[in-house]
Every structure is written in structure tokens, then in C-alpha cells.
C-alpha positions in Angstrom: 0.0 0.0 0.0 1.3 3.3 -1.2 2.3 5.6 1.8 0.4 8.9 1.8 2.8 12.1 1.0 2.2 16.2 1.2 4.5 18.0 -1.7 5.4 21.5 -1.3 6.1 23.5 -4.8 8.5 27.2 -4.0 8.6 28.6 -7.6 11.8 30.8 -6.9 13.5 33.7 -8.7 16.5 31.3 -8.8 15.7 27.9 -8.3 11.9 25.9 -7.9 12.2 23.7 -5.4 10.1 20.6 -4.3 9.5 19.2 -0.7 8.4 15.8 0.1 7.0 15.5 3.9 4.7 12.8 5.5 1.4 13.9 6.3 2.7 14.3 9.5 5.3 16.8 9.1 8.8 14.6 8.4 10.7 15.8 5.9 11.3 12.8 3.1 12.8 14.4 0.0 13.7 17.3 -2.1 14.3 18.2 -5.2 15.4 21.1 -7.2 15.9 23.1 -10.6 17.1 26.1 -11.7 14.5 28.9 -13.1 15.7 29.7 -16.5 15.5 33.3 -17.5 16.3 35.1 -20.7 19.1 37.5 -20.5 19.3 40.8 -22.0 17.0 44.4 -21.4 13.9 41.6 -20.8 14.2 38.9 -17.9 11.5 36.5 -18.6 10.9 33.0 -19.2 8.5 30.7 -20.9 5.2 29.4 -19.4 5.1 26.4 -20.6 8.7 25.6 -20.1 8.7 26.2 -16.3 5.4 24.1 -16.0 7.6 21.1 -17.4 10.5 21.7 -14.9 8.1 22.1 -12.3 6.6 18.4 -13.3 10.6 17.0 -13.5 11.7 18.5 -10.6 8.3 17.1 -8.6 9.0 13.6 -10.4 12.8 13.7 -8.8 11.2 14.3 -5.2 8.8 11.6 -5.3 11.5 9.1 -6.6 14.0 10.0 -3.8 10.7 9.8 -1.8 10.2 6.3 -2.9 13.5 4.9 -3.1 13.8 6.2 1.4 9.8 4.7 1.7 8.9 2.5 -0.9 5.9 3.3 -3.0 4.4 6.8 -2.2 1.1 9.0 -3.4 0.7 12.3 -2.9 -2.7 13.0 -0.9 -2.1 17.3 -1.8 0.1 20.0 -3.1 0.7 23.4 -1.8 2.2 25.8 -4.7 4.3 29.0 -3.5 6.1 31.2 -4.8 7.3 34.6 -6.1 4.2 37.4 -6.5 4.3 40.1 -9.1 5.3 37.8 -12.2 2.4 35.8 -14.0 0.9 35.1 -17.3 -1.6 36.9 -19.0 -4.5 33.7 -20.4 -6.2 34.8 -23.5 -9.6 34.5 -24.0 -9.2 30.4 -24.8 -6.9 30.3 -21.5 -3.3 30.4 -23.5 -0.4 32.4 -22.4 -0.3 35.7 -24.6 3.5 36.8 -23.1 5.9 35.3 -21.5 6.3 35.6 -17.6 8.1 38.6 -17.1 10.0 38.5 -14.2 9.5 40.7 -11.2 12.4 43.0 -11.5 11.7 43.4 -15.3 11.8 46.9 -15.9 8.7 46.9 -18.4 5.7 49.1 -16.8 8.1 51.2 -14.8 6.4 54.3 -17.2 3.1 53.1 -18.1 2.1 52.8 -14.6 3.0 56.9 -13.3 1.1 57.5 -17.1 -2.0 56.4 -15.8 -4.7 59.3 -14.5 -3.2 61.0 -11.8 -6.0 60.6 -9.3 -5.5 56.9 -9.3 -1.8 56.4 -9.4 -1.7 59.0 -6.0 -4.1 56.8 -4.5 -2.2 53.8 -5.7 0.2 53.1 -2.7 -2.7 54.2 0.2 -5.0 51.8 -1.7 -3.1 48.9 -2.9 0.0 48.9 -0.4 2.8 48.9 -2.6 4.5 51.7 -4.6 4.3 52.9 -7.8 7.2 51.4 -10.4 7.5 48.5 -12.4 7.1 45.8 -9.5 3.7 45.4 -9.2 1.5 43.7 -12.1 -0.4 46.5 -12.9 2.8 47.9 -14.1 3.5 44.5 -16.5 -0.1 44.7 -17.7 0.3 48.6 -18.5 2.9 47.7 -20.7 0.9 44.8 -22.4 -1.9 47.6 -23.3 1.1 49.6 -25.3 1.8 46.5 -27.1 -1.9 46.6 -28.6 -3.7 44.2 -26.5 -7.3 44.4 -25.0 -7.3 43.1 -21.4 -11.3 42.3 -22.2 -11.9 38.4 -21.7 -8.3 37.8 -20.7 -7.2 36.5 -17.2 -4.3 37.5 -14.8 -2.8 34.6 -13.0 0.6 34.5 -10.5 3.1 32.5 -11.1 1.9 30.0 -8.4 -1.5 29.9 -9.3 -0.5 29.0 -12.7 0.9 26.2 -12.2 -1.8 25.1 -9.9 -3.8 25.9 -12.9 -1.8 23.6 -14.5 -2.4 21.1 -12.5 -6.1 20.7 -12.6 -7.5 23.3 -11.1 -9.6 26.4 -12.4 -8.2 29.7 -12.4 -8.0 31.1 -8.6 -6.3 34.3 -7.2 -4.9 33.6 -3.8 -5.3 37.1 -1.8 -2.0 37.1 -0.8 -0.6 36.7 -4.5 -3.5 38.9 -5.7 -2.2 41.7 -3.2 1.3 41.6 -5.2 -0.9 42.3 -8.3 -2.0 46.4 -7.5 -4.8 45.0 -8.4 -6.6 44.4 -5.1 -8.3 47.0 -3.0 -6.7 46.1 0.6 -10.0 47.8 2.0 -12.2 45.5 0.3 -9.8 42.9 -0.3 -11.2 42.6 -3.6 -10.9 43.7 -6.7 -10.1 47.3 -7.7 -12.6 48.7 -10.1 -10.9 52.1 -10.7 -7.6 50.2 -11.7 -9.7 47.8 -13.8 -11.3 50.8 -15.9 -7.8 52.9 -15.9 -6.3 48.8 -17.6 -9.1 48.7 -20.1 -10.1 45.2 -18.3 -13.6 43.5 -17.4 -13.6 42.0 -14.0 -12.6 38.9 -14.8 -9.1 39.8 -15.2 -8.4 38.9 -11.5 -10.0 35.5 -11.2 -11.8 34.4 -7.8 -10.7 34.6 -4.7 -9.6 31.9 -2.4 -7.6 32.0 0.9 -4.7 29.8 1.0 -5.5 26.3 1.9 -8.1 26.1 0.0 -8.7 22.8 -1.3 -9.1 23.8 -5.7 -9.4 20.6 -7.3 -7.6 17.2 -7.9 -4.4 17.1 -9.7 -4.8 15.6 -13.5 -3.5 15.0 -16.7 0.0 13.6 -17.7 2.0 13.7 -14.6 3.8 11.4 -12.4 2.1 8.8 -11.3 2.1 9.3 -7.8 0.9 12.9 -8.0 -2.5 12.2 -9.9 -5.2 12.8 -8.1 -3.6 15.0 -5.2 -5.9 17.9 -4.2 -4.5 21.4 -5.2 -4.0 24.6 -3.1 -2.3 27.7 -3.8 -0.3 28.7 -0.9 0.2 31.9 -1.1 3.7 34.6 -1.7 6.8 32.8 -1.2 7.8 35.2 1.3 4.9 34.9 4.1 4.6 31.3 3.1 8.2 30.7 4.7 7.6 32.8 7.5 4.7 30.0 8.2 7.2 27.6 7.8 9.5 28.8 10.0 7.0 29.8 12.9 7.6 33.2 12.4 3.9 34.3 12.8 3.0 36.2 16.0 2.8 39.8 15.8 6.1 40.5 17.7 8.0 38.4 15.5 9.8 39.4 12.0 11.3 36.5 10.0 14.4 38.1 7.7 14.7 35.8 4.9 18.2 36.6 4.0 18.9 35.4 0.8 20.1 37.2 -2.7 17.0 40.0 -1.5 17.2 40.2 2.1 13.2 40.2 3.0 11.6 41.2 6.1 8.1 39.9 6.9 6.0 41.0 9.8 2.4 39.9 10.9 0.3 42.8 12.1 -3.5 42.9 12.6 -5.6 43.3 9.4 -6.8 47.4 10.6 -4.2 49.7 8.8 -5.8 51.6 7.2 -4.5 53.7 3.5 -3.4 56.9 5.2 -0.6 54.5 7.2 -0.1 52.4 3.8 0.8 55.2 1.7 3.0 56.1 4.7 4.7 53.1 5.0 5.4 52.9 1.3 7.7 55.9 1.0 9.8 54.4 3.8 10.2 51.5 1.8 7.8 48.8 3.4 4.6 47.7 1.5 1.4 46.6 3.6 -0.9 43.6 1.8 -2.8 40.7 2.4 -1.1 38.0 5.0 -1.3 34.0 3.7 -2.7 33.5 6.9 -6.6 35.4 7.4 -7.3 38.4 9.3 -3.9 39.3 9.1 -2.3 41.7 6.9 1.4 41.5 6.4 5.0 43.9 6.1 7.4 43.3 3.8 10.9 45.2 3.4 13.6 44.6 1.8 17.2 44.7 1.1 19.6 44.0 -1.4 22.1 43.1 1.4 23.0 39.6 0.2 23.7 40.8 -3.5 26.3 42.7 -1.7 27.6 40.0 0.4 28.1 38.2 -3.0 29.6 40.8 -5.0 32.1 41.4 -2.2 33.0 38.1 -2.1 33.6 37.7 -5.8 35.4 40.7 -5.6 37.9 39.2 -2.0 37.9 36.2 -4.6 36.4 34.2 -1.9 33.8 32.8 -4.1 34.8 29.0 -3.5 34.1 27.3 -0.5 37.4 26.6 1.3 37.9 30.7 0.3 34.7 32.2 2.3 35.6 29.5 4.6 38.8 31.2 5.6 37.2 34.4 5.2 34.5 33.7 7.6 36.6 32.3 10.3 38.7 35.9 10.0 35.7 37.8 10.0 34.1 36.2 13.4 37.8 36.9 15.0 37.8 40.2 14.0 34.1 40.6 15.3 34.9 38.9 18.3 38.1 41.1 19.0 37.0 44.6 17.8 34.4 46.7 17.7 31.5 45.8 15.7 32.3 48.8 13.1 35.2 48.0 10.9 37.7 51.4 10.9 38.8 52.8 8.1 36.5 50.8 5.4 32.7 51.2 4.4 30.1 50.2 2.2 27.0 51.2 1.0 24.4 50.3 -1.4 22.0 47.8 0.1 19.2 50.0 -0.4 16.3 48.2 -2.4 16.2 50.4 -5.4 20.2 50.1 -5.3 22.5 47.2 -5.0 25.5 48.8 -6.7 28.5 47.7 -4.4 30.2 50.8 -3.0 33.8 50.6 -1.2 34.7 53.7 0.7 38.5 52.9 2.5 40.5 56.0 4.3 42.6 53.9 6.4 45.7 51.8 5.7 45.8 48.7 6.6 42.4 47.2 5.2 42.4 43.5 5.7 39.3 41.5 3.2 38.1 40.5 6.8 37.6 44.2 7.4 35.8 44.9 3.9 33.9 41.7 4.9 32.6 43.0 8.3 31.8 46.2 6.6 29.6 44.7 4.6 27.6 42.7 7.1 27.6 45.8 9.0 25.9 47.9 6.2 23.5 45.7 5.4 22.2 45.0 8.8 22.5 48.5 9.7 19.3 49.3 6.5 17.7 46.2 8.5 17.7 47.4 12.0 16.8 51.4 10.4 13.7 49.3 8.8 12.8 47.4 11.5 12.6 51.0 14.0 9.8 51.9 11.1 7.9 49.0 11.6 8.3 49.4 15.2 7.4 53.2 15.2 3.7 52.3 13.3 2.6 48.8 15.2 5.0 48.5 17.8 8.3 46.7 18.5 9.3 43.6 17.8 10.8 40.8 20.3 11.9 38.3 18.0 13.5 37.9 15.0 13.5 33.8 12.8 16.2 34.1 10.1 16.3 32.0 7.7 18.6 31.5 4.1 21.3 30.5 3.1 23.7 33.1 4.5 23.3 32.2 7.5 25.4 29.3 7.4 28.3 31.5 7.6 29.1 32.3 11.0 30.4 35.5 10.8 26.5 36.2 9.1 25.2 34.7 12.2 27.1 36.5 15.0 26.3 39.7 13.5 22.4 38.9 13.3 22.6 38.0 16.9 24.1 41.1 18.0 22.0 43.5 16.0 18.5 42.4 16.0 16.1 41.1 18.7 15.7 38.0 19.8 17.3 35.9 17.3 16.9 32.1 16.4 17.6 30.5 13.0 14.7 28.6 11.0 15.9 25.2 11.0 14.0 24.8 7.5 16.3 24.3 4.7 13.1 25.3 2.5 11.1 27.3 4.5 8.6 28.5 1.5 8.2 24.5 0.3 7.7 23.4 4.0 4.9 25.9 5.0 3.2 25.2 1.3 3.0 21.9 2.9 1.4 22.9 5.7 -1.4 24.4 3.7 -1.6 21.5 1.4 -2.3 19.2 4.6 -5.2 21.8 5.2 -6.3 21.6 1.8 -6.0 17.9 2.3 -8.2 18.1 5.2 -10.5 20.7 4.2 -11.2 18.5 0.6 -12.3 15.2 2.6 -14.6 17.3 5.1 -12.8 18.1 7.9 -12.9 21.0 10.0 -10.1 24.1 8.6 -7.1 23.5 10.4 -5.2 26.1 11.4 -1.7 25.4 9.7 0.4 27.3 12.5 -0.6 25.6 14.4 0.4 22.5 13.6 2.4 19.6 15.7 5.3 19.1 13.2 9.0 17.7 13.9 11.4 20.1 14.3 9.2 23.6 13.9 10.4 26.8 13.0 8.7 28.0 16.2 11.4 26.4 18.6 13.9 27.1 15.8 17.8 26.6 17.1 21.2 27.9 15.6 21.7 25.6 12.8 24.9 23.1 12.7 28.3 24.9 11.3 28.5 22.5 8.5 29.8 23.9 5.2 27.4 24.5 2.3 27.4 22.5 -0.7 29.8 22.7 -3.8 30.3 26.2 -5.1 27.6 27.9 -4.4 27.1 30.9 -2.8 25.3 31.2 0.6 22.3 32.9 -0.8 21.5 30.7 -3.9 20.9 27.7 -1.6 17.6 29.2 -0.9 16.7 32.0 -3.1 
């Protein structure tokens, strides 16, 4: 008899990655594949081709999943991952554009063109800024290349594949709230925007919560999959925070990984005067994965930093940033926290261009290292004192990504920020889509709607401890182990 499996899907910006767990929470097998992107002006990539890495990479987990259990069959899949990016389904429910990725600069005009009353409401009612990041701005763009929005629909990354899948088309409101499209008054759909796009109202699909059990999985796919039930679990981002416990209101979970991401619970009453606020000091205010919660997000570009400097320290390989890293907790452990005579700028999230100020002889790559560290946590802790100032401060702090596997990463976490523990999740985002595919699982057969964070699981994020000092793998960097 076939043992009974949950599979988490992360769609990343980097790598899609694919969690095996038993329906209680033990972590069987994972899988993952790079994202392929074009290169160029245009970052995008093809809709069909990541649906087939998505169903390769999920065939690899279930095999290591069966070769560690013997025969398995997944009982229901949770799909996570970035927001923003999505495809555009025409009329007979085929891609018109490739996904565009996130950071594609497309939109970044069309969007400020649009009627000034509604682009200076735009932050106060949506919660994010105005430039090319939210959809709105992608599916400005798509207007100037002659297309009528009429009779089309706008689905996430995530929710595509789960389209994919078997399901109908569904907008999960925390992916939805990455769109611009959503009114986070009403949490639902925006008519003014709707109008300004040229769009009928079925451009945002319907509206589910994450969890919420979609359909059964279909059509040619591994074996083991068929017949799963589907939920879309929501923005990569809060999705890991789930995963890693990091859900009270007092808690922030810093995913630090290429972007380093804060994420912070908060009740679901701010209202737009605070949102438009928050916005022009860089933190955006949307629909939580979990309900009645609404969610912060910041962010850095503090590990693209971390990366660059190491290229540039030539410290790239492994026994390199080891060395490096064992230099870098001595001098942290020796001298004060601010390295003399070197520093570094740059992290800011409209930035990211490395920035080396030295007026001191003597600069060791130890120094330039802490430096950096010290930068970028410095634009984390100045982030976190907004949040604090508008809901109060926080008392805890779950980290989580690759880069903290470097200790010199770690001790500097730990003596800047509050509270600090380290998710023990290797894939935070695929874990907690688990945790809402076990509710989807549960919800499908009749049972009462569990609440996922509160789950009994080995090993939760909740009680998370320092994570062992082992080396990462091969040669990659610290941040593209989870990003």
C-alpha cells in the first residue's frame, strides 16, 4: 500500500524547489531546478517551459521519496512562490506573453502614465509603490503592445501552475495583493484600476484564501501525483515565515537570501493613510497567507552585496569564504562591531551597486567583509525602528537563508537584532506550502479548517535553534541555496 505524502512546490527567482514531507510533518525528499531566465533588457521566461520543470523536478522528489519509503502517493500539493510575475491567459486560456520576471523593468512608465488621481491613491490603496514591480505595471505595458485586457485572465506564477495542474483559475489574496490589483480595503478587486487597464472584471480570477482545497491534480504527470488535491499557498515570502514559525505579531522573519526580506504579521486594521506612509519608507502593507492578518514586507539587497564582495575578496569557492568567515568572526569577536577605516554602501532596495569607501591603511578583506555585514544590517535594524514606530516593536527575529550558514553572518544577526533564532527549514517556503496543502487535504475530505500554524510538526520553525556549522554544498554561494 502506497504511503500517503504532502508536496510543497517554491517557484523561486532562482531555483523551484520541491518538498516531500509525510502527512505528518517529516521531511522525506527534495528536489530542485534552476529557473531559467532570458538575459538581455527583458528577464523572462517561458510558461510552458517552467510548468515542465516544475513536473521533473516534482517527479525527482517523489523518486528520492520512494527509493527512502517504498511506493508513495501524494494525498495534496501546496504551490508558493514569487508574486508580481504571471501570465496573461487569452480568451481560450493560453499564455499571450511570456512571464516577465518581477524586477523586469517593463511598466516602470506606463504605470505613473496612468490618471493622476489613481496612481496617487495607488500606494494608500493597494500597499505597494508605484514602479514596475507590481503587475499592474507588466499589464500597463501589455496595453502599449496593442492588447485588450477584455476576456483575458491575470494569473501568478503560483496559481499558474496550480492551474496547471487541474484546477480552475483562482487568485490567492496574498498573491493577488502583489498584483495592484486588489483593493486592501475591500480585499477585492479594484474597479478604478480595472477601468484605468481597459479590463472587465474577470481579469483577477476568484478569490480563495490559501489552503483552500481547488481541485484534484490531472492529466500527464507522475504517477504518484495524480489525483492530489490542489491549493495555492500563497507569496513565497509569508509562506516561509509560516514555515518557519515566524507568525506572532512580535516576531519578523528576515529571509536573507540574494534580496534580504523582512516579513511581519500585524492585525488586518491599517488603514490607506498609514499604507501610503509606510510605502515611501520603503515597506509595503498587503494581504497576509494567513486570514485576518495583513502582512509587512521590506527589503534589502544586502545579500547581492555579500556576493559581490565576495567575488570581488575572490572568496567565491568554499574553502575561500571559509577562511574568510573564520577571519571575519575573529575580528568581530576582537573589535568593535564597526570596521575602521572601510565602508560600504548600497543595500538599499532600489540600489544594489557595491560601493567601497577605504580611508585607512591597513584594510584587511576580513575588514571589507565586516563592513559589509555591518551595512547591510544596519538598513535592517533602520527598517525594522519603522515598523516598530507604526505597530510596535518587535521581540523576535527567525532568520532563515542561506547566508546564515556562515558564521560571521550569524554572529552579527545576533548582535544587532532582537531575539534571534535560525529557521531550521532548509526550505522554508516549500515546508509551510506543505502545511497548507495538509489543510487543503483536510478541508477537501470534510474536515474542519485547520489552522496550519498551528500545527504539531518535527522540528518547527517555532522552537527554531542555531543551525549546525556545516559547510554549504559545492560552489555555491550562501544565498542561492535558498533563493
Amino acid at each position: 500500500m502506497a504511503t500517503p505524502v504532502l508536496l510543497g512546490i517554491d517557484i523561486g527567482t532562482s531555483d523551484t524547489k520541491v518538498l516531500v514531507t509525510s502527512v505528518d510533518g517529516d521531511e522525506l525528499a527534495q528536489a530542485t531546478t534552476g529557473t531559467r531566465w532570458t538575459s538581455g533588457r527583458y528577464t523572462e521566461t517561458d510558461p510552458d517551459a517552467l510548468f515542465e520543470a516544475v513536473l521533473a523536478v516534482t517527479g525527482r522528489a517523489l523518486d528520492q521519496a520512494e527509493q527512502r519509503c517504498g511506493a508513495v502517493r501524494a494525498t495534496a500539493v501546496g504551490v508558493t512562490g514569487f508574486g508580481e510575475s504571471g501570465v496573461l491567459l487569452d480568451p481560450s486560456r493560453r499564455p499571450r506573453f511570456p512571464i516577465m520576471a518581477w524586477f523586469d523593468p517593463r511598466g516602470g512608465a506606463e504605470l505613473p502614465a496612468l490618471a493622476a488621481e489613481l496612481v496617487t491613491a495607488f500606494p494608500g490603496r493597494t500597499g505597494l509603490p508605484v514602479s514596475a514591480l507590481p503587475t499592474t505595471a507588466k499589464l500597463a505595458w501589455m496595453r502599449t503592445q496593442g492588447v485588450d485586457l477584455n476576456g483575458h485572465v491575470w494569473l501568478s506564477g503560483p496559481e499558474y501552475i496550480a492551474h496547471r495542474l487541474g484546477c480552475e483559475p483562482t487568485a490567492e489574496f496574498s498573491l493577488a495583493a502583489r498584483t495592484g490589483l486588489l483593493d486592501q480595503d475591500t480585499a477585492a478587486a479594484w474597479p478604478e484600476m480595472l477601468d484605468a487597464l481597459g479590463a472587465d472584471d474577470g481579469l483577477l480570477p476568484p478569490l480563495a484564501a490559501a489552503g483552500t482545497p481547488l481541485g484534484r491534480v490531472t492529466g500527464d504527470v507522475p504517477e504518484a501525483l495524480r489525483g492530489a488535491v490542489i491549493t495555492v499557498a500563497g507569496h513565497d515570502h509569508p509562506v516561509a515565515a509560516v514555515g518557519s514559525g515566524a507568525v506572532e505579531r512580535d516576531c519578523v522573519f528576515d529571509s536573507f537570501g540574494t534580496a534580504q526580506v523582512l516579513v511581519r504579521a500585524v492585525a488586518d486594521t491599517t488603514d490607506a493613510t498609514t499604507r501610503e506612509l509606510l510605502t515611501t519608507l520603503g515597506i509595503e502593507t498587503v494581504q497576509h497567507v494567513l486570514p485576518g492578518r495583513q502582512v509587512l514586507i521590506a527589503g534589502t539587497r544586502s545579500g547581492l552585496l555579500l556576493r559581490r564582495t565576495l567575488d570581488l575578496l575572490g572568496a567565491h569557492e568554499p574553502a575561500a569564504r571559509d577562511r574568510l568567515d573564520r577571519a571575519a568572526v575573529d575580528l568581530l569577536t576582537h573589535r568593535p562591531p564597526h570596521a575602521a577605516g572601510v565602508r560600504v554602501t548600497g543595500a538599499g532596495n532600489d540600489d544594489g551597486a557595491l560601493r567601497i569607501t577605504v580611508d585607512a591603511d591597513g584594510t584587511t578583506p576580513a575588514a571589507l567583509w565586516v563592513a559589509a555585514l555591518d551595512h547591510g544590517i544596519g538598513a535592517i535594524v533602520d527598517l525594522l525602528a519603522v515598523m516598530g514606530a507604526q505597530v510596535g516593536p518587535s521581540t523576535r527575529t527567525v532568520v532563515a537563508g542561506g547566508w546564515t550558514r556562515m558564521a560571521s553572518v550569524r554572529m552579527a544577526k545576533q548582535a544587532a537584532l532582537p531575539g534571534v533564532t535560525f529557521s531550521q527549514r532548509q526550505q522554508a517556503g516549500a515546508y509551510g506550502a506543505t502545511l497548507f496543502a495538509r489543510q487543503a487535504g483536510v478541508r477537501a475530505e470534510g474536515g474542519p479548517p485547520n489552522d496550519p500554524t498551528t500545527e504539531t510538526t518535527p522540528e518547527p520553525g517555532a522552537s527554531a535553534r542555531r543551525p549546525p556549522s556545516g559547510r554549504a554544498a559545492a560552489t555555491r554561494t550562501p544565498e542561492e541555496s535558498t533563493a
